[in-house]
N, C-alpha and C positions, 0 to 999 in steps of 0.2 A: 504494500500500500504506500502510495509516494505520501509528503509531508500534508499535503492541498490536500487532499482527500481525507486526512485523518483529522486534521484541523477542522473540516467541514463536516464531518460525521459526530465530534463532539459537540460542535456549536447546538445541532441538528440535535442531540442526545440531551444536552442542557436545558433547548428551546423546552419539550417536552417534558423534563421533570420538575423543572419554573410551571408552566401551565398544570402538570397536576397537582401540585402543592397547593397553590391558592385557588383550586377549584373546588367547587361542592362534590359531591357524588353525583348528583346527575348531571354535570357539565363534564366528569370527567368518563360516566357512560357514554355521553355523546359523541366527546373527542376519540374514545377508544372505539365507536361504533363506525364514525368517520372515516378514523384510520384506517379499521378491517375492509372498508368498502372499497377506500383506494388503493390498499393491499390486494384484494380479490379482483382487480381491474386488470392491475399489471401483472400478478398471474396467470390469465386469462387470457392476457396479451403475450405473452409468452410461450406459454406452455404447448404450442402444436408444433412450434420452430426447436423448441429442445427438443420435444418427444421425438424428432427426426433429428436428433442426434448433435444440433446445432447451437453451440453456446452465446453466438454471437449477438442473438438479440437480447442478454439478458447485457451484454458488455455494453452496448450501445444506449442504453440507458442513460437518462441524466444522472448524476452523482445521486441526490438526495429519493431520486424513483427507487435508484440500487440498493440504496441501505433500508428503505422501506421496504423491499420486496425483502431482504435480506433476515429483515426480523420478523415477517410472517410465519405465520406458526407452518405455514404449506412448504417454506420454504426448505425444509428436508426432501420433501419430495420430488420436489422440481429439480432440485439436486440429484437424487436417488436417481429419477428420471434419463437425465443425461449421463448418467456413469450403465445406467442400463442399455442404452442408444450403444455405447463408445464401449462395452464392454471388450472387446476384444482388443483396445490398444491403449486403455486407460492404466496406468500401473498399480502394483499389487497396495503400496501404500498408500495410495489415495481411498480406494475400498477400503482400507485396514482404517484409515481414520476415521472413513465414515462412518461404520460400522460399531467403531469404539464409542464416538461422539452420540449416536442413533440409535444404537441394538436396540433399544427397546419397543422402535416403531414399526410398523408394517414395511413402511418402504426400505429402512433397514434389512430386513428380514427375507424380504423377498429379491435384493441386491446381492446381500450374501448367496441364498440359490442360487441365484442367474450364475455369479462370478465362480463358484463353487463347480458349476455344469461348463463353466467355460474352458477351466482347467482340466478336465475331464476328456473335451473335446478339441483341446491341443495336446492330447494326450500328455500332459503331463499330470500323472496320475498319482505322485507322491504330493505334488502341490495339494490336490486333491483331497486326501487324503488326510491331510493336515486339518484341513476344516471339517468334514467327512466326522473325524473323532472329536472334534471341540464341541458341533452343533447338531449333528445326525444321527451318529451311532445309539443304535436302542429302539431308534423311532419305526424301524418294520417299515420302512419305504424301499419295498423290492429295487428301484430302478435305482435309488443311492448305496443301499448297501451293497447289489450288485459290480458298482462301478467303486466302491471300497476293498471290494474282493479282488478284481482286477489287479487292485494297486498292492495288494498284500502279497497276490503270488508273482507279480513283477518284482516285486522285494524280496521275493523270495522266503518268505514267510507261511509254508504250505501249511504247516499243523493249525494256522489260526483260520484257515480255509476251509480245512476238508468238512468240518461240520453243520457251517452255518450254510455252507455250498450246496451241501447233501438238502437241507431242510428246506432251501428256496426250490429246490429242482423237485422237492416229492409235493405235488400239489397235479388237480386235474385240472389246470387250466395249464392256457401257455402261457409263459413268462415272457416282460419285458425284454427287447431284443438286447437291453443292457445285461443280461444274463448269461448271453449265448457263449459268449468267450469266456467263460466262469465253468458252463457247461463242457465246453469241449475239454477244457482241462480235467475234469472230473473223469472225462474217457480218456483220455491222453492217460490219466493214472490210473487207469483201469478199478476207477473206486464204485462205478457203475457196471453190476452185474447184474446175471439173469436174473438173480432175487427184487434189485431197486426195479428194474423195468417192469417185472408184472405190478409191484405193486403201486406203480405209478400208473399202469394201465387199469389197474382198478379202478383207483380214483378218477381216471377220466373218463372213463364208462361211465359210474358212479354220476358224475356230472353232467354227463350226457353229453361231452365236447370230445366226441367219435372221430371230428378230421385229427386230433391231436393225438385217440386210441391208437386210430391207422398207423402214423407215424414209430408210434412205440411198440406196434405191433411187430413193425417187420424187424423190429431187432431182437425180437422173442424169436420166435418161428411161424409155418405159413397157416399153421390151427389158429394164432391169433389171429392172423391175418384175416383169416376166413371170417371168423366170429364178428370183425370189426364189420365186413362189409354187410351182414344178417343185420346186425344193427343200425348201419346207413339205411337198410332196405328198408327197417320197420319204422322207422322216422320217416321217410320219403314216401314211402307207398303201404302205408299202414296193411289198407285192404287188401292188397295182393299180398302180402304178407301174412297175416291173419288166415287165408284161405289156402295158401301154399305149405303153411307149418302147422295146419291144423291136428294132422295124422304124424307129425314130425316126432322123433325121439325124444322122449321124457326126460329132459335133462334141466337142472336147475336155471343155465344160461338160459335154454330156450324160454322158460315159464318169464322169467323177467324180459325177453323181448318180447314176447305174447301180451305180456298187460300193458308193457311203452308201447308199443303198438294200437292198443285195443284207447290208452288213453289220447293219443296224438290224433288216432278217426273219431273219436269222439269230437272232438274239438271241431271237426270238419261236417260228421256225418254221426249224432249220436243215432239214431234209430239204426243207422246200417252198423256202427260199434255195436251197438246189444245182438243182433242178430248172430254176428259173427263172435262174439265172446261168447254169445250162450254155445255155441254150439264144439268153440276150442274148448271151454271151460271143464265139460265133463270127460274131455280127451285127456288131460296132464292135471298133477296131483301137484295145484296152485296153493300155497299154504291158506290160511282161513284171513290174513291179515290181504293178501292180496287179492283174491275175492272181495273183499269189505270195501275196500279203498277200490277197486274197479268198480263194483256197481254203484256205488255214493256216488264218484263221478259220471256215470252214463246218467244216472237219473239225476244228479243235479240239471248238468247239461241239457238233456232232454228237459225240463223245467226249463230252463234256463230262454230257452232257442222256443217256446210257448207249443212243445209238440203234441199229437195226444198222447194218449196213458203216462202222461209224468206224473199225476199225483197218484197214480197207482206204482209206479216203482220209488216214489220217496217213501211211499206205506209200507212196500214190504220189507223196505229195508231192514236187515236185523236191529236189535237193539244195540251191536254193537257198533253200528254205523250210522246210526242217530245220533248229529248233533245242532248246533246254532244252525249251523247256514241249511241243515235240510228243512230243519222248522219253518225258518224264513220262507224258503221255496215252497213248502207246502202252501203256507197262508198266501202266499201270493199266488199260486195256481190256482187256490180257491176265490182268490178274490178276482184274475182273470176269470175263471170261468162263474162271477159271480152267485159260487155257495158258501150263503150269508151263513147259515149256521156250523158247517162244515168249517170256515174262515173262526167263527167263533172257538171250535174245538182246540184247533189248529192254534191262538193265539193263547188258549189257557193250557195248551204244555208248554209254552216255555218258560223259561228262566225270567224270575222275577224283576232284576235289571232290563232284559228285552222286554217285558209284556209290558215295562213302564215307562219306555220309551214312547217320544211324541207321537212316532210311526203309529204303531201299533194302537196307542191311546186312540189313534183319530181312528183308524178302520175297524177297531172295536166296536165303537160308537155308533158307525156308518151301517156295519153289520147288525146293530142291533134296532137299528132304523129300519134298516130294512126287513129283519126279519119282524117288525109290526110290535117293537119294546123302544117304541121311543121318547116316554117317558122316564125311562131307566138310562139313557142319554145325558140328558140336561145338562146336569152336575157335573159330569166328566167333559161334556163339551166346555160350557159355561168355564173353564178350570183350564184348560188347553187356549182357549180365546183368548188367553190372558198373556200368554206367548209370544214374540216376537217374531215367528217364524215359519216356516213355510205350511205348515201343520197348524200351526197357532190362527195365520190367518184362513185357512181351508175351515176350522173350526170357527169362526167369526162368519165366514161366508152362511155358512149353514144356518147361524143364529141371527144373521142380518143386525150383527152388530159392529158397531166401529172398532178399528184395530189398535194394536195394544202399541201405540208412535208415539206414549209419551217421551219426549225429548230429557233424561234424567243429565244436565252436564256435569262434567266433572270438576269439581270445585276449585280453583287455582287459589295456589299459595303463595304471594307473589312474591316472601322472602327465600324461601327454596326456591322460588323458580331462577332468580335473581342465582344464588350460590349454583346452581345448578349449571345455568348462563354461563357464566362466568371459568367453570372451570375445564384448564386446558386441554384434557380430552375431551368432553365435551365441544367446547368451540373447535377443535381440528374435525372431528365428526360432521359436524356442521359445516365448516367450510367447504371439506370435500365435496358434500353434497350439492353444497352452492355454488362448486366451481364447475362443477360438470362429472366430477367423480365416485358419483355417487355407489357405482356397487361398493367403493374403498372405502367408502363413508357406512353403508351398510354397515359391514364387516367390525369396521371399530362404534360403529353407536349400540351392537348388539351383545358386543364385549364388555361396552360400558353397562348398558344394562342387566347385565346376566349380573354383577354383584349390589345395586343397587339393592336398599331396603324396600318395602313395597310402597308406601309412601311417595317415598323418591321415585318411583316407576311408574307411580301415577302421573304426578308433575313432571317427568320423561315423556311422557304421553301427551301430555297437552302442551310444553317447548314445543317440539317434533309437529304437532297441528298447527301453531301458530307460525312455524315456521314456512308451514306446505308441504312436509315433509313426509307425505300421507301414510306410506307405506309404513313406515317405522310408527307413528303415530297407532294406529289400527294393531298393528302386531304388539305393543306394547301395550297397551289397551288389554288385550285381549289375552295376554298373558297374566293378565289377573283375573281374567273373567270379567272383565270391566264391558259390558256390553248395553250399555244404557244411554251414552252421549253420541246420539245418532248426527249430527253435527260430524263430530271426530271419525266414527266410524264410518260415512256415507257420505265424504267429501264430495266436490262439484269444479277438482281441477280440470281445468281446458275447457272449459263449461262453451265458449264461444264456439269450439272445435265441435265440441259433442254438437251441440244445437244445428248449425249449420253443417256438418257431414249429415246430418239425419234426417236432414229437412232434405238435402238432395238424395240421398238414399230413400227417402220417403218411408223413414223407421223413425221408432219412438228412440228420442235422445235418452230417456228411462232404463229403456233395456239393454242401448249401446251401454251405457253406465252402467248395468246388470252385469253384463262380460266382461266389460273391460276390470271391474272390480276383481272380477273372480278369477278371473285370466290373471292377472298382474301386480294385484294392488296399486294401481299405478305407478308401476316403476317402467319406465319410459325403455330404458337399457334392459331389461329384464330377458334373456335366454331358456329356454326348456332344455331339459336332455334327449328330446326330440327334434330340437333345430328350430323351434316357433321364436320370436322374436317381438319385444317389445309390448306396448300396452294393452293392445289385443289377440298379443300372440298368433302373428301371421306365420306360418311357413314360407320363408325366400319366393317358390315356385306360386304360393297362391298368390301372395301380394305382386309378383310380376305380372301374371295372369289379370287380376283384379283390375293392376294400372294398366297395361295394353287395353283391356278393354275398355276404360272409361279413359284413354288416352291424359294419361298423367305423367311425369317423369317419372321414372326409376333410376334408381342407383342402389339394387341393392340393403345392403346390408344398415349404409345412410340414411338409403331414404325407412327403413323401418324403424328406428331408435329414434328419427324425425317424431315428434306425438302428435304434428299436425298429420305428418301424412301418412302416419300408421292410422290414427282415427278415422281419415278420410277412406283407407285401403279398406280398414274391418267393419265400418260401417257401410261398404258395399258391397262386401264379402259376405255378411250378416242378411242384408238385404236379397242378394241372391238366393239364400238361400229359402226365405221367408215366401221368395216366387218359387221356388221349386218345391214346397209343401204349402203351395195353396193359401201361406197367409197364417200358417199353425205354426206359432211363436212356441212350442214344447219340440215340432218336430226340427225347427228350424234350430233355435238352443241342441238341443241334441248332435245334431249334426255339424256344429259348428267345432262343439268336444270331440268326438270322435269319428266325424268325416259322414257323407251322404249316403257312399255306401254301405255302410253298415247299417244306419238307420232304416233306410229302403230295405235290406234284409231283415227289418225289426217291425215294419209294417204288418198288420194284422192280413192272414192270407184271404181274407174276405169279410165282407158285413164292415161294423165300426165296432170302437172300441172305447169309452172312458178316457180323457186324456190323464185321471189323476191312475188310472188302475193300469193306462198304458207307460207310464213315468214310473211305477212304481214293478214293473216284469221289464223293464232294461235290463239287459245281461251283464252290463259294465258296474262294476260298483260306483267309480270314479264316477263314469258318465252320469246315473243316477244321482247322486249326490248335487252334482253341478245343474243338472235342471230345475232342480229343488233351490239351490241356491241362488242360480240365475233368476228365478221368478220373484223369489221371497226380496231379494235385492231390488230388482224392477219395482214393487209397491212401493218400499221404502223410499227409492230414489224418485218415485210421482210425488209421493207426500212432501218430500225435500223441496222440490223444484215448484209446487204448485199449492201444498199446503193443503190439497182433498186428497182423498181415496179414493184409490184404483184398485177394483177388488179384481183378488188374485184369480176367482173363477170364471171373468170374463176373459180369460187369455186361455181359457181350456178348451180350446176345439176339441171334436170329434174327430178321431181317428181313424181314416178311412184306409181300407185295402189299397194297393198299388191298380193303377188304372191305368195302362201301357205306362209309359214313361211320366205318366200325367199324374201330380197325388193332389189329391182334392182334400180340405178340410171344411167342415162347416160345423155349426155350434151344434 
């Protein structure tokens, strides 16, 4: 630092400790609210020219911007940032200082990785190796400790190898390609015999990852061999399988691809699975547990997929194959096929946590309405009505009563909220979030809160809303069970976006906010482990599909984390689908969770069907859930937006059979 520059950073440092001295407290909140604001500017102005590796725009700074940015609390990361860019020409002590100065931040944390994988992959694997034992070792992360074993038997260090080498290799999956040269070594020393190879071909039978059996097959002999391919076959062609091996030799291997078999056509074909199990079944001597667990599954499934005689194979099942989920299916077969008493019997065996569930509370009710005891209703309804929820208000419909929206908010403390405010994780949480970095922000606000008193996680809860901060806001809420500040929980960000994509989708902005809720919590950047993206969770291929058609720009992965033009994508993604069932917001919701065609395969094979009894025989769990959700959401968020009630059962079409490609809904 030349002499002008440190002359000027004091002056600069003095200005401010004069100003906070003879200021109040709330003059010196406003100074420090200030500051953070033109702190957050010029990181922001920054931060896309480092993240490409470029320090230049932070030098080009005026003197007094540099030492502001300097003391922002972001300013590790932006740091972090550019040694992440330059990692591979950056030197060992500049990391090592960072690292000393930071280790206890994220972006510390995840620098050391980077730098830790870079030595790795300049092979220099004793550098390696060095960190590897300071910060890793212990932690069971295959692809590091793998790449620490490397470095042990390049040192030459075989004894500290051979066991922990043995232990990564005996598993049924494949390992990280960081392993491979860990593995060849193990043969190299001939520490891998006939003994390890079956028993790792166990285990990957066992798990059912057969391309990995095959492999370890052929270093057994060509009976493994053979065996591997029997079990390709019963995975791939179930049927032909089942009918090929029916009269096949009694042998324990076979009985176990007989029922992987008999379960994997189920999945596709249970009616042709029962036909072809009944008739393997009494050919080979299946123990009494494999039986059990084969027919529970044909007759769920068959339940499941609305065939007939599924409530006749959930009944006969033994009692040792009775449990939660065949109950479920029972009652719910009875209640598709609308037998109300039959439905009654079926709800009083279960377990008294299930029969007291909201579910069940309402089609108890429903069932005894129907069966002509609707007086013995009332009380249970009238008791459910009081609910907040998807059931709550089906229950409320039925009573023609208003729904249970009082608004209960959560009380602010404004001296905690203040200490709260205030402190330095906290405000780095915060900023991130502010700055655009929000999953980082995530991450450290949910750390912060995990030791939080509960008190403190309320007033966490209402910071975080006041912020905009929805998502954390709602999750943190809600980890108390705090579910009463409908405000907090059923925010109205992008509110301009939702209104106007919905109005040109010609969808209720209610129900966009329905999805988009349940999809995302709104978090803008938000990823599935299925590849959807963003606030309404688009898949890449549909939102390109979506903007070609309604001729919009695309870019990708930009344009989805965009919340204008993901809202704009999913709200006429949403709307397609609403023309393609006719207008029925259950089949449309549906479909949006788990794609049209399956829904279309979830269609009743003729006549109509109940939309609450057709929501309730969904085969998907998840799915189920999410139209429940999605609906119960939709009400709340009318009330939010307009302040009346939109009752839940006017959104209940009638569920019609498929009519060529045509699906028709009407009330």
């Amino acid at each position: 630092m030349t002499l002008p520059n440190a002359v000027h950073r004091l002056c600069v440092t003095v200005g401010v400790i004069i100003i906070a001295a003879y200021a109040g407290p709330t003059a010196r909140a406003e100074v420090a609210a200030t500051q953070l604001e033109r702190q957050r500017a010029l990181f922001q102005t920054v931060f896309k020219s480092v993240e490409r590796g470029a320090w230049t725009a932070v030098d080009d700074l005026p003197l007094d911007d540099r030492h502001a940015l300097e003391q922002y609390v972001l300013w590790p990361d932006l740091r972090a940032t550019w040694l992440r860019a330059n990692i591979d020409s950056v030197s060992a002590s500049e990391v090592d200082d960072f690292v000393q100065q930071y280790g206890t931040l994220r972006a510390a944390r995840e620098l050391r990785y980077r730098y830790a994988l870079d030595f790795a992959q300049r092979n220099d694997l004793p550098g390696y190796l060095r960190i590897y034992e300071q910060f890793y070792q212990g932690q069971d992360v295959e692809k590091l400790d793998c790449l620490a074993l490397q470095a042990e038997i390049q040192a030459g260090r075989h004894r500290r190898v051979e066991l922990r080498a043995i232990d990564l290799w005996m598993v049924g999956k494949s390992q990280v390609s960081e392993c491979d040269p860990v593995f060849e070594y193990l043969d190299e020393q001939r520490l891998l015999g006939l003994v390890e190879y079956q028993k790792r071909y166990r285990l990957a039978v066992e798990a059912r990852n057969f391309t990995l059996a095959r492999w370890l097959a052929k270093k057994i002999d060509q009976h493994h061999v053979d065996e591997t391919t029997e079990w390709l076959k019963a995975e791939k062609e179930p049927a032909d399988f089942l009918q090929r091996k029916r009269n096949g030799s009694d042998t324990e291997v076979l009985r176990q691809q007989l029922t992987y078999a008999a379960e994997r056509l189920t999945y596709r074909d249970p009616e042709n699975a029962l036909k072809l199990w009944e008739r393997v079944s009494d050919q080979h001597k299946f123990s009494a547990a494999q039986k059990l667990l084969t027919a529970r599954h044909i007759a769920l499934w068959t339940a499941r997929d609305g065939l007939p005689g599924a409530y006749k194979l959930l009944l006969e099942l033994p009692p040792a194959a009775q449990n939660d989920e065949v109950l479920r299916w029972r009652a719910r077969t009875s209640l598709r096929e609308s037998r109300w008493q039959r439905l009654l019997a079926d709800i009083a065996l279960m377990a008294d946590s299930e029969r007291s569930s909201d579910e069940w509370r309402y089609w108890q009710a429903i069932a005894l309405i129907e069966s002509g005891q609707a007086q013995a209703t009332v009380t249970d309804l009238e008791s459910l009505s009081l609910e907040r929820s998807f059931y709550g208000f089906l229950a409320a419909d039925k009573l023609s009563k208003e729904y249970a929206l009082d608004n209960a908010t959560l009380l602010a403390d404004e001296v905690k909220l203040a200490e709260l405010e205030t402190r330095p994780d906290v405000i780095r949480a915060r900023e991130l979030f502010l700055v655009g970095l929000d999953s980082r922000g995530r991450s450290e606000w949910d750390t912060i809160v995990q030791y939080l008193p509960d008190d403190d996680k309320i007033q966490a809860a209402i910071l975080a809303h006041r912020w905009g901060w929805h998502s954390r806001a709602i999750a943190t809420a809600a980890s108390l069970g705090e579910y009463g500040d409908l405000s907090l929980r059923y925010p109205l960000p992008y509110k301009e976006n939702f209104e106007a994509s919905s109005t040109l989708a010609r969808i209720s902005p209610t129900w966009a906010y329905g999805i988009a809720r349940s999809e995302s919590l709104f978090m803008y950047d938000v990823r599935s482990h299925a590849g959807a993206v963003g606030l309404m969770q688009l898949m890449p291929a549909t939102g390109r599909d979506v903007a070609e058609k309604i001729q919009v720009p695309y870019a990708g992965l930009t344009t989805l984390i965009d919340p204008a033009s993901n809202i704009r994508l999913g709200t006429t993604y949403l709307a397609q689908m609403s023309e393609r069932y006719g207008g029925n917001q259950v089949l449309a919701t549906a479909a949006y969770n788990a794609g049209p065609h399956r829904v279309d395969q979830w269609l009743p094979a003729d006549g109509t069907i109940d939309a609450r009894i057709w929501i309730e025989n969904i085969p998907f769990n998840e799915t189920r859930e999410y139209v429940k959700r999605v609906l119960a959401a939709q009400a709340i968020f009318h009330w939010r937006m307009t302040g009346k009630i939109r009752r839940l059962s006017d959104e209940l079409l009638l569920v019609q059979a498929a009519q060529g490609t045509l699906r028709v809904a009407r009330r």
